[in-house]
ROPAMI-294061 format. One record per atom (N, C-alpha, C, O): atom name; x, y, z. Coordinates in steps of 0.1 Angstrom, whole numbers, m for minus. Example, Ala and Ser with C-alpha at 12.3 -4.5 7.8 and 13.67 -1.06 7.14 Angstrom:
REM residues 2
+------+-------+-------+-------+
| name |  east | north |    up |
+------+-------+-------+-------+
|    N |   132 |   m57 |    78 |
|   CA |   123 |   m45 |    78 |
|    C |   132 |   m33 |    78 |
|    O |   142 |   m33 |    85 |
|    N |   128 |   m22 |    71 |
|   CA |   137 |   m11 |    71 |
|    C |   129 |     0 |    79 |
|    O |   134 |    11 |    80 |
+------+-------+-------+-------+
***
This chain:
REM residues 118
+------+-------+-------+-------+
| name |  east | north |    up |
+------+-------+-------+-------+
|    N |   636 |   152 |  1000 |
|   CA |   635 |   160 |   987 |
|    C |   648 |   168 |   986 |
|    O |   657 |   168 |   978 |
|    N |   645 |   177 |   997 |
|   CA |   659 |   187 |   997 |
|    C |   663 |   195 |   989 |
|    O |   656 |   194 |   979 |
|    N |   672 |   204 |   987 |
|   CA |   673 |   213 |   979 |
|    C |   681 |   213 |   966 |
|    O |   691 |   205 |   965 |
|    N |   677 |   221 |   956 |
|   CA |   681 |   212 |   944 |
|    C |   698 |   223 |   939 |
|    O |   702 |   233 |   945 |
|    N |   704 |   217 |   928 |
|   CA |   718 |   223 |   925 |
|    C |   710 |   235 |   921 |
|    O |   699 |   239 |   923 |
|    N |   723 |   240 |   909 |
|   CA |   716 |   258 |   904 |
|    C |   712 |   248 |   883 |
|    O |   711 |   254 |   872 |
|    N |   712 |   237 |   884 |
|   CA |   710 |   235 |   867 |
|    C |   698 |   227 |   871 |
|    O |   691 |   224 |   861 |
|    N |   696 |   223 |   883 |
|   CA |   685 |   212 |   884 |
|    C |   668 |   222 |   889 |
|    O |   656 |   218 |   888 |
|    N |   675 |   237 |   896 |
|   CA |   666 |   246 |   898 |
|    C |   660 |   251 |   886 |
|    O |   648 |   253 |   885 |
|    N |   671 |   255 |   876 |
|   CA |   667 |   260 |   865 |
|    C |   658 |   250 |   853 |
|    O |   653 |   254 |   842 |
|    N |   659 |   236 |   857 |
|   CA |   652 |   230 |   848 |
|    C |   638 |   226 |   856 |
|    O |   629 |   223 |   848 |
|    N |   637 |   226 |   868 |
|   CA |   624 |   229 |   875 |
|    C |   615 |   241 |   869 |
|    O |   605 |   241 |   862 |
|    N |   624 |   251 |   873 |
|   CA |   613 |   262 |   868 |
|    C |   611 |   262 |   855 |
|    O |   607 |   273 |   852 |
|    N |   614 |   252 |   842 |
|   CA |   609 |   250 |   833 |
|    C |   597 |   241 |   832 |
|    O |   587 |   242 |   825 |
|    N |   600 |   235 |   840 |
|   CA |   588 |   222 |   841 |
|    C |   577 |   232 |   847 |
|    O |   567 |   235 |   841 |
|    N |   581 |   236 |   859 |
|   CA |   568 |   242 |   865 |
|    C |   563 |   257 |   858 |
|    O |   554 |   262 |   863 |
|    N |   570 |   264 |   846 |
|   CA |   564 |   273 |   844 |
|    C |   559 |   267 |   827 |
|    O |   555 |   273 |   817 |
|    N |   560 |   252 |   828 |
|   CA |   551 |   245 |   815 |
|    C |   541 |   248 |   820 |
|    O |   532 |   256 |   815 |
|    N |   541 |   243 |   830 |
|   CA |   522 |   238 |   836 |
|    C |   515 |   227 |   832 |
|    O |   506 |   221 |   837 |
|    N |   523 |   225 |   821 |
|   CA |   522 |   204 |   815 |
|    C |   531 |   200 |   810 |
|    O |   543 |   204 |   811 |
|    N |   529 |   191 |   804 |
|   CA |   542 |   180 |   802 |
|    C |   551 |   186 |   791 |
|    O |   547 |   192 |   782 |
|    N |   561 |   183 |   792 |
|   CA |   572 |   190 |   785 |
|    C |   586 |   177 |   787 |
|    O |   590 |   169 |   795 |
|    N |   590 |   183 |   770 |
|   CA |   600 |   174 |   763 |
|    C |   609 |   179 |   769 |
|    O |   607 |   190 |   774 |
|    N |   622 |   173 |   770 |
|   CA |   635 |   177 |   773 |
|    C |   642 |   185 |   760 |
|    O |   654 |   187 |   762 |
|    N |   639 |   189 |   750 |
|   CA |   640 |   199 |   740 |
|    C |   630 |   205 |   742 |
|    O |   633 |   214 |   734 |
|    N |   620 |   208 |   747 |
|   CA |   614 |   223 |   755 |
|    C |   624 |   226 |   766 |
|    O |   630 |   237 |   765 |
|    N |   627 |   218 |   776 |
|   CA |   631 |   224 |   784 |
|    C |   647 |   231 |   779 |
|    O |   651 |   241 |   785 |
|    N |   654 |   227 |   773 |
|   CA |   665 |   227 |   766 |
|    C |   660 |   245 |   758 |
|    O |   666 |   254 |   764 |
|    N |   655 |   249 |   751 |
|   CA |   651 |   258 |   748 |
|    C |   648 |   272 |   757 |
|    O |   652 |   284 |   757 |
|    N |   639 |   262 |   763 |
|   CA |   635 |   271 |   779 |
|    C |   650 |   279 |   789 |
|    O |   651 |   290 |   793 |
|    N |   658 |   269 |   790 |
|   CA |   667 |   273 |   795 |
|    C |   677 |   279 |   786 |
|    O |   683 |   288 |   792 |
|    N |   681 |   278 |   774 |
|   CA |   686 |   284 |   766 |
|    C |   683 |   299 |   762 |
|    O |   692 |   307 |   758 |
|    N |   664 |   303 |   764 |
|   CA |   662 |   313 |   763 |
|    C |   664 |   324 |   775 |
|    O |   666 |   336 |   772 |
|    N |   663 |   318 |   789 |
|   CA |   664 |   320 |   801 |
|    C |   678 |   324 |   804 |
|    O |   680 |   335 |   810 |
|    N |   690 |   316 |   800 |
|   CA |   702 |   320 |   803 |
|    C |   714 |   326 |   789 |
|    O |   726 |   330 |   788 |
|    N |   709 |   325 |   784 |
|   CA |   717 |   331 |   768 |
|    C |   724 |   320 |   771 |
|    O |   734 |   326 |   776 |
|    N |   727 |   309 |   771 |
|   CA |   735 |   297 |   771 |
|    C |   732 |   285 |   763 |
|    O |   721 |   279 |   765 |
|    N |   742 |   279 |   752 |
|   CA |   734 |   268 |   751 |
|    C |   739 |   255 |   755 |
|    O |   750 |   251 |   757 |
|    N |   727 |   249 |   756 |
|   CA |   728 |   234 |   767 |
|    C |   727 |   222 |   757 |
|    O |   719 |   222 |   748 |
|    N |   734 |   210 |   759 |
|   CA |   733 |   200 |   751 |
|    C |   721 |   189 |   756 |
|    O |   723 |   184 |   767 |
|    N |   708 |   184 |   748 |
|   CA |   703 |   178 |   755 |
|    C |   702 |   169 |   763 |
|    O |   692 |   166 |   771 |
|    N |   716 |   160 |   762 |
|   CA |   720 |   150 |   768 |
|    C |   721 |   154 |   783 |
|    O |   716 |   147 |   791 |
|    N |   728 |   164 |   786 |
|   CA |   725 |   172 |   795 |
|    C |   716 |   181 |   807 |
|    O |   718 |   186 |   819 |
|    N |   702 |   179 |   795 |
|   CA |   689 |   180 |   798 |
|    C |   682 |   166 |   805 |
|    O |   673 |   166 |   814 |
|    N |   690 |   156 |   799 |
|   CA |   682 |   144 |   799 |
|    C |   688 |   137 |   816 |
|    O |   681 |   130 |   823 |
|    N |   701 |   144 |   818 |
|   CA |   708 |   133 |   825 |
|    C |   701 |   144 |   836 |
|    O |   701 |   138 |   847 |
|    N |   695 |   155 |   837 |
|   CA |   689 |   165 |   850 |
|    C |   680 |   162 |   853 |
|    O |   678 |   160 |   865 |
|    N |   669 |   160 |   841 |
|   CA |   654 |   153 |   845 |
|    C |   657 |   139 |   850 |
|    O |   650 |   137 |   861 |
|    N |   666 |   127 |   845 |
|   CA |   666 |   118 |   852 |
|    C |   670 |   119 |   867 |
|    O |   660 |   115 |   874 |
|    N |   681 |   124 |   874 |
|   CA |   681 |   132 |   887 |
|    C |   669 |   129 |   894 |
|    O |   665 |   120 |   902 |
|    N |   665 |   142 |   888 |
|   CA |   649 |   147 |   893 |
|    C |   639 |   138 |   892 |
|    O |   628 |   138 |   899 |
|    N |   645 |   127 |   881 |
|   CA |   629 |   117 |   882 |
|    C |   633 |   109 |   897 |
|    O |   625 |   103 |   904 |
|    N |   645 |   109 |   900 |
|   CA |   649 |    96 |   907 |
|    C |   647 |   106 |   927 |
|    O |   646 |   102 |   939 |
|    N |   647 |   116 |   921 |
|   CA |   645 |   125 |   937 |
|    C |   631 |   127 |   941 |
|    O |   626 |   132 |   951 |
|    N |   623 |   121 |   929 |
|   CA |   604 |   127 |   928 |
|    C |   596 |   137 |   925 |
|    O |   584 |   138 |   926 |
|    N |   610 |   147 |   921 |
|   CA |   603 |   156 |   916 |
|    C |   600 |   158 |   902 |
|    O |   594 |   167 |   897 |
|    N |   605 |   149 |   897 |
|   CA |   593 |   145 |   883 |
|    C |   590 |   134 |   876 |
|    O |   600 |   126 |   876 |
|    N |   576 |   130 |   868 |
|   CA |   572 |   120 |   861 |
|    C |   579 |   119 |   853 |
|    O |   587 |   128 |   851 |
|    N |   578 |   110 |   845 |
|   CA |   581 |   107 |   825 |
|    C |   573 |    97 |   824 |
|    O |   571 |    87 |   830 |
|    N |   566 |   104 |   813 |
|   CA |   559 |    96 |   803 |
|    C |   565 |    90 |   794 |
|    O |   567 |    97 |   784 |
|    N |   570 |    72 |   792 |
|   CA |   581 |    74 |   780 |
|    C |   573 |    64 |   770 |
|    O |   580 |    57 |   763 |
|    N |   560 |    64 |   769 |
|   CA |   552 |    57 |   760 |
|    C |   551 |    60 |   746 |
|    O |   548 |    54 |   736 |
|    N |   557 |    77 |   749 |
|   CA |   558 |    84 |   736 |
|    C |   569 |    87 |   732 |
|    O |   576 |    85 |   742 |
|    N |   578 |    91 |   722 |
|   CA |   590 |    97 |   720 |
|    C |   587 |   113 |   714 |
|    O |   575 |   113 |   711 |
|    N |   593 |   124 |   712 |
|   CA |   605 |   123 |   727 |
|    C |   597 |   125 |   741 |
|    O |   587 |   133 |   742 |
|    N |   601 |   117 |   751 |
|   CA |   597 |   118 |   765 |
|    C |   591 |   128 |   770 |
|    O |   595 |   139 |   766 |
|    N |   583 |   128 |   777 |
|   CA |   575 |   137 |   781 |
|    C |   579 |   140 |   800 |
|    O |   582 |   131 |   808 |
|    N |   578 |   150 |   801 |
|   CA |   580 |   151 |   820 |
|    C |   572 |   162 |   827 |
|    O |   570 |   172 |   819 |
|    N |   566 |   164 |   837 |
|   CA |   557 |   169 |   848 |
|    C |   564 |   169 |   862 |
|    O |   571 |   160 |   867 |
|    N |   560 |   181 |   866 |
|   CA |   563 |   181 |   878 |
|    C |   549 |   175 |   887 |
|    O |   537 |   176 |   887 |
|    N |   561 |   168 |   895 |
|   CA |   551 |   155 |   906 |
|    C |   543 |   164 |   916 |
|    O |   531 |   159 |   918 |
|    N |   546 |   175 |   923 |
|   CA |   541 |   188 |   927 |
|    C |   547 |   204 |   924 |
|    O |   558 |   207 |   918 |
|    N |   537 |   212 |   929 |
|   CA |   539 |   226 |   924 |
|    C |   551 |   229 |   930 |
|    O |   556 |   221 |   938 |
|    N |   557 |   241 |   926 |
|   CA |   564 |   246 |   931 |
|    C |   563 |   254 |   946 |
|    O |   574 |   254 |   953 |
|    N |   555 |   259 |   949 |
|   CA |   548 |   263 |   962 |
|    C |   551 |   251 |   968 |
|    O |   561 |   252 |   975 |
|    N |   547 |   238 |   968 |
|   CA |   544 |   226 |   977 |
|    C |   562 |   224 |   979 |
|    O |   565 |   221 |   991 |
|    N |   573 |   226 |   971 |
|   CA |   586 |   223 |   965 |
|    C |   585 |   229 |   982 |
|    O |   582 |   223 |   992 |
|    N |   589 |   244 |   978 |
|   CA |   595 |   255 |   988 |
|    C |   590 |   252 |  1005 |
|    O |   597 |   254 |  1015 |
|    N |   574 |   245 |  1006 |
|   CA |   571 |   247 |  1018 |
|    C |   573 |   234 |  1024 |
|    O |   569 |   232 |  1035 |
|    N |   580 |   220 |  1016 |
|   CA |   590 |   214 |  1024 |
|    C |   601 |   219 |  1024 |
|    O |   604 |   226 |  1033 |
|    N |   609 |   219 |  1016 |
|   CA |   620 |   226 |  1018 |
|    C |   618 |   235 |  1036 |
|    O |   626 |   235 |  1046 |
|    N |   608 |   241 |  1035 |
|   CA |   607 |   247 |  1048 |
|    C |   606 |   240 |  1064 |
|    O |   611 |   244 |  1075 |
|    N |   598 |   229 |  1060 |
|   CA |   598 |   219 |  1065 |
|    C |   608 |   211 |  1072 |
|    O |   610 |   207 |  1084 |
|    N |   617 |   211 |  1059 |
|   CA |   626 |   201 |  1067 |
|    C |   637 |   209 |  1071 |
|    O |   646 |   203 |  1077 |
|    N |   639 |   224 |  1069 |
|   CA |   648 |   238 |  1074 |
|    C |   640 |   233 |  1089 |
|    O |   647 |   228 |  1099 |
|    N |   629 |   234 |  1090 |
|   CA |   628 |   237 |  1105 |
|    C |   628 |   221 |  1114 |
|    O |   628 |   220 |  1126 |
|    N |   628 |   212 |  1107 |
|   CA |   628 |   198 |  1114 |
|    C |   646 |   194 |  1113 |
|    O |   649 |   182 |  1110 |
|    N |   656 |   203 |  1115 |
|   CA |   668 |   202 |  1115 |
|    C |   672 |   210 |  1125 |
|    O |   684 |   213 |  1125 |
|    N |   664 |   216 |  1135 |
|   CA |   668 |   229 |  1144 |
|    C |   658 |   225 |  1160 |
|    O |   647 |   221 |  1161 |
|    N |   668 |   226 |  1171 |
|   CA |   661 |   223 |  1183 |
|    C |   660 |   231 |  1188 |
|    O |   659 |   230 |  1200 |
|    N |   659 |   248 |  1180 |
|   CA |   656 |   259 |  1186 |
|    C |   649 |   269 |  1173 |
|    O |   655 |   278 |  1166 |
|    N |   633 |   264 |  1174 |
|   CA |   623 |   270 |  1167 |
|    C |   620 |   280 |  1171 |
|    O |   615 |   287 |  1162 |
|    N |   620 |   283 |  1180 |
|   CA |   612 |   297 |  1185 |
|    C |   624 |   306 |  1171 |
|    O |   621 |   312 |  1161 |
|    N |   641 |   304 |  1179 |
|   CA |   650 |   313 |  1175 |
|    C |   646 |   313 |  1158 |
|    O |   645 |   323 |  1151 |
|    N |   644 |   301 |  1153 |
|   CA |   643 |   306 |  1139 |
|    C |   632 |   311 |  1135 |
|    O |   633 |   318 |  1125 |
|    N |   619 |   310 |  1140 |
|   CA |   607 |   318 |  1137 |
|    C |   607 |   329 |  1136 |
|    O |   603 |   335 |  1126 |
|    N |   615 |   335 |  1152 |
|   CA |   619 |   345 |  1154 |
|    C |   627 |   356 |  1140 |
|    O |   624 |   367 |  1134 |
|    N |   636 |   347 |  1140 |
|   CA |   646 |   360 |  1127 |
|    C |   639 |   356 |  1118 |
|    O |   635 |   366 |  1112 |
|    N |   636 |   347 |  1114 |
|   CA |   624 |   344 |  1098 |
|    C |   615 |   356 |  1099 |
|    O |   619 |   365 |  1092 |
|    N |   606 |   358 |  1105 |
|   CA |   599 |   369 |  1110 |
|    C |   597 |   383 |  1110 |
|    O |   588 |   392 |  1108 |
|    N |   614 |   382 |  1116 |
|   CA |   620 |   398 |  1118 |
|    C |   622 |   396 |  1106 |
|    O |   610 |   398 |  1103 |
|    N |   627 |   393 |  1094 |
|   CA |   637 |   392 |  1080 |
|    C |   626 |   393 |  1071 |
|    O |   628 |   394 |  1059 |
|    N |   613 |   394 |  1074 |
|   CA |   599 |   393 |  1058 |
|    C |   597 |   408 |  1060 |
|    O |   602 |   416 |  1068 |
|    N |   588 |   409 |  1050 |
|   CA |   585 |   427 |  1049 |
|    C |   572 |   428 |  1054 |
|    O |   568 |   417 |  1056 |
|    N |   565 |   437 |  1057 |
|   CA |   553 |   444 |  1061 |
|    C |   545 |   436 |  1059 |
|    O |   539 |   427 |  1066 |
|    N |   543 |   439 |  1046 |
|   CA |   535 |   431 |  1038 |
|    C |   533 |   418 |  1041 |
|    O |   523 |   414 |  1046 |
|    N |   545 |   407 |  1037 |
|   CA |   546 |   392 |  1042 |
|    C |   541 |   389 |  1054 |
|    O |   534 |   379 |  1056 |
|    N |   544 |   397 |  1063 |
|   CA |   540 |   398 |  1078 |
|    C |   526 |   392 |  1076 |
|    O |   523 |   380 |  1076 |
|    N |   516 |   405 |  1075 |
|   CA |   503 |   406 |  1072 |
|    C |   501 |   393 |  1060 |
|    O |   488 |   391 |  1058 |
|    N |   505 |   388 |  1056 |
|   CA |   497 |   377 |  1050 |
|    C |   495 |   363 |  1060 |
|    O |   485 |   356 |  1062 |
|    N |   509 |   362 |  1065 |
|   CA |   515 |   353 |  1075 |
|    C |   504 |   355 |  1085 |
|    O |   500 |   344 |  1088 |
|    N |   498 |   364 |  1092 |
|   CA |   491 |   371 |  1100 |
|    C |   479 |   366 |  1096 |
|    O |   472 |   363 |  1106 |
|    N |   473 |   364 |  1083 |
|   CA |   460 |   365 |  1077 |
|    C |   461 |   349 |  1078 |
|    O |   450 |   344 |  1082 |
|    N |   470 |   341 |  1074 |
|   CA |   468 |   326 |  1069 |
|    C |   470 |   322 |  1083 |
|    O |   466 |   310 |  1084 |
|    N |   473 |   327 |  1092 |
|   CA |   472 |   317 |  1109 |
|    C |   462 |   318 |  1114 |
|    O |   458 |   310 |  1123 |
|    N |   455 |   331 |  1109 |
|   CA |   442 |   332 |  1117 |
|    C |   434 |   325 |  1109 |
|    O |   426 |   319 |  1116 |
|    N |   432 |   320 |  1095 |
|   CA |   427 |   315 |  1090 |
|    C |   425 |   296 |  1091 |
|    O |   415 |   289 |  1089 |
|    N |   440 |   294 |  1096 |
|   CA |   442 |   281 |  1094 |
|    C |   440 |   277 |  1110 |
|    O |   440 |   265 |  1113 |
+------+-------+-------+-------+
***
């Protein structure tokens, strides 16, 4: 999966703050309202393709204009991404360790709450 550029992030969190399927002139919009920028759709179109081709999203192309979803949430995104941060390192303790020291109180205590849980 791996981590995405800064125009391929920003058209993610369009898709994922759709919550459903969304045209590439939503998302075009979306990011136009997001960045005071404007984006050419073709632009849009060649990002989502990217992204369709990396898994992180469907198209629906039975309809015009195309429709797209994200293949998983964004939570699911971040905690490979985490995944494969930590399946690139032969010294987990050390990164647990500063990951750990580096969260706030709070994070702590959640981290704390979901291990005892899980």
């Amino acid at each position: 999966m791996g981590a995405l550029g800064e125009l391929e992030r920003a058209v993610m969190d369009a898709v994922w703050d759709a919550g459903a399927a969304i045209t590439a002139y939503d998302v075009q919009a979306s990011l136009e309202q997001a960045q005071q920028r404007t984006w050419a759709v073709t632009t849009v179109l060649t990002v989502l393709g990217r992204l369709e081709k990396k898994g992180l999203v469907s198209s629906d192309r039975s309809a015009r204009p195309h429709h797209y979803r994200a293949v998983a949430s964004r939570a699911d995104h971040v905690a490979e991404l985490m995944h494969e941060a930590l399946g690139e390192t032969t010294d987990r303790s050390g990164v647990f360790s500063r990951f750990v020291g580096g969260i706030s109180a709070e994070d702590a205590d959640m981290l704390r709450s979901l291990l005892r849980e899980g």
